[in-house]
Residue, then its C-alpha position, 0 to 999 in steps of 0.5 A: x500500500x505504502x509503495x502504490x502510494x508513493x508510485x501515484x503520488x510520484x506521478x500526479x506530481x509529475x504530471x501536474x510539472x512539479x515532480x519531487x526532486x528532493x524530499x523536504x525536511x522537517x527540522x533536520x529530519x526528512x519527512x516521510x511522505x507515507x507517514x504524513x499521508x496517513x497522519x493526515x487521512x487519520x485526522x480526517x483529510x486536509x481539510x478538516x485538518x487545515x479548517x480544525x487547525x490540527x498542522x502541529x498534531x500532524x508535526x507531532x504525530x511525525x515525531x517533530x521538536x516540541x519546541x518549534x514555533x513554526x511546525x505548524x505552517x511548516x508541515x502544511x506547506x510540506x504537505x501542500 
């Protein structure tokens, strides 16, 4: 499941001409893009995430610094 996500999510970048060229980072860990996928699913999609202001759980359900002021606008973009 993990793999075709990856696969699809590769390709609708691509496709849309904004291929992954590099993963980003979060502080000084790289995101794992299966993980925050499944943060945000679990939370209930984007959306609700973005309308109930539940970025710094997604941050903190990826393993992030408690003391990051910006964890939450950081995981959205990455996310975004």
């Amino acid at each position: 499941e993990e793999e075709a996500f990856l696969v699809s999510l590769y390709k609708f970048m691509k496709d849309r001409h904004t291929p992954i060229e590099r993963i980003p980072h979060l502080g000084f860990k790289q995101i794992n893009l299966w993980k925050i996928h499944k943060a945000v699913e679990k939370l209930g999609a984007y959306e609700l995430v973005t309308g109930r202001r539940l970025w710094k759980n997604v941050y903190d359900e990826l393993g992030g610094s408690p003391g990051s002021t910006s964890a939450a606008t950081c995981t959205r973009r990455h996310y975004e």
